[in-house]
VMD Tcl script that draws the C-alpha trace (Angstrom):
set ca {
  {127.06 136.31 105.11}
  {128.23 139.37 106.44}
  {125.33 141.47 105.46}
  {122.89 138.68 106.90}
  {124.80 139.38 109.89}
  {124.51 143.24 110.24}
  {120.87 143.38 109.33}
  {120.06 140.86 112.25}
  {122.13 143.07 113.92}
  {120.30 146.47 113.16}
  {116.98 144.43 113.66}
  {117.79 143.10 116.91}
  {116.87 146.34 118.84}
  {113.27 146.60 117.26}
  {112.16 142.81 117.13}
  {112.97 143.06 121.08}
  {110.99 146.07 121.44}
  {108.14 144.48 119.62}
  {108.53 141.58 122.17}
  {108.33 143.36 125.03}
  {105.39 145.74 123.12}
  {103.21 142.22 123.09}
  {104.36 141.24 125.91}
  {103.09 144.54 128.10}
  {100.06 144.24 125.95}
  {99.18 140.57 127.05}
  {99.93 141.44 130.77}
  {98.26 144.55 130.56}
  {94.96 142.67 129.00}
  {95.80 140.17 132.34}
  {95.73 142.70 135.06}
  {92.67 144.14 133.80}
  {90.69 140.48 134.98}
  {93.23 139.54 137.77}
  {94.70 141.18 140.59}
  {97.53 138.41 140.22}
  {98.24 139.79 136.68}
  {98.55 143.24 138.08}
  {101.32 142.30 140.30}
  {103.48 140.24 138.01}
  {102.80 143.23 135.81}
  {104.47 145.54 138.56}
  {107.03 143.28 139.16}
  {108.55 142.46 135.42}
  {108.52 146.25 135.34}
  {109.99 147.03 138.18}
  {112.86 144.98 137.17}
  {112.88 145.85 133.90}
  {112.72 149.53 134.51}
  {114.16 150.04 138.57}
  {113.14 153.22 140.36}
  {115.93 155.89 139.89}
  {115.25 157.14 143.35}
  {115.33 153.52 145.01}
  {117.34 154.70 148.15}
  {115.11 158.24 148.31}
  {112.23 156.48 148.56}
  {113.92 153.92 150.91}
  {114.50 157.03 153.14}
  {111.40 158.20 153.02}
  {109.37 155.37 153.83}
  {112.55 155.11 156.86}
  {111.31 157.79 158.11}
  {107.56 157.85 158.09}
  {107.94 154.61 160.02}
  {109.92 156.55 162.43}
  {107.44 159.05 162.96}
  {104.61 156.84 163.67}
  {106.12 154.54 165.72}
  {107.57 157.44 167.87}
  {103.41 158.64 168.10}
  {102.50 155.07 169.47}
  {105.08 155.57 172.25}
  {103.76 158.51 173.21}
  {100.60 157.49 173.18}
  {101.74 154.43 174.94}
  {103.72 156.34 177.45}
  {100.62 158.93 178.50}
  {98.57 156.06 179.22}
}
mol new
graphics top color blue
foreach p $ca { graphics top sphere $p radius 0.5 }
foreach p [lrange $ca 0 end-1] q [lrange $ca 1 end] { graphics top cylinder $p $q radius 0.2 }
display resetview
């Protein structure tokens, strides 16, 4: 019983990765013919595998909004 138990064990890690190996495959296949397959592609992903750099981008994106809203109220302001 106990060797049942460490092989499922030690097989475990690679049936999941087959899993998830179909299971990119089949969305993949999906976002090729819908844009609505592309996003839940993007978004089992994304929480799958998040974005290491989640609050540099955050900061980024901060501050490109910054930048062009302070050129609409200049614009605003020299009319």
């Amino acid at each position: 019983m106990t060797d049942l138990y460490t092989i499922a064990v030690l097989l475990f890690p690679w049936f999941s990765l087959l899993v998830l190996m179909g299971l990119a495959k089949i969305l993949i296949k999906w976002a090729r013919t819908l844009h609505v397959g592309a996003f839940a592609f993007g978004a089992i992903i994304q929480m799958l595998l998040p974005d290491p750099y989640a609050e540099r981008t955050i900061k980024i994106v901060q501050e490109a909004k910054k930048e062009v809203k302070e050129k609409e109220d200049e614009q605003q302001s020299q009319l």
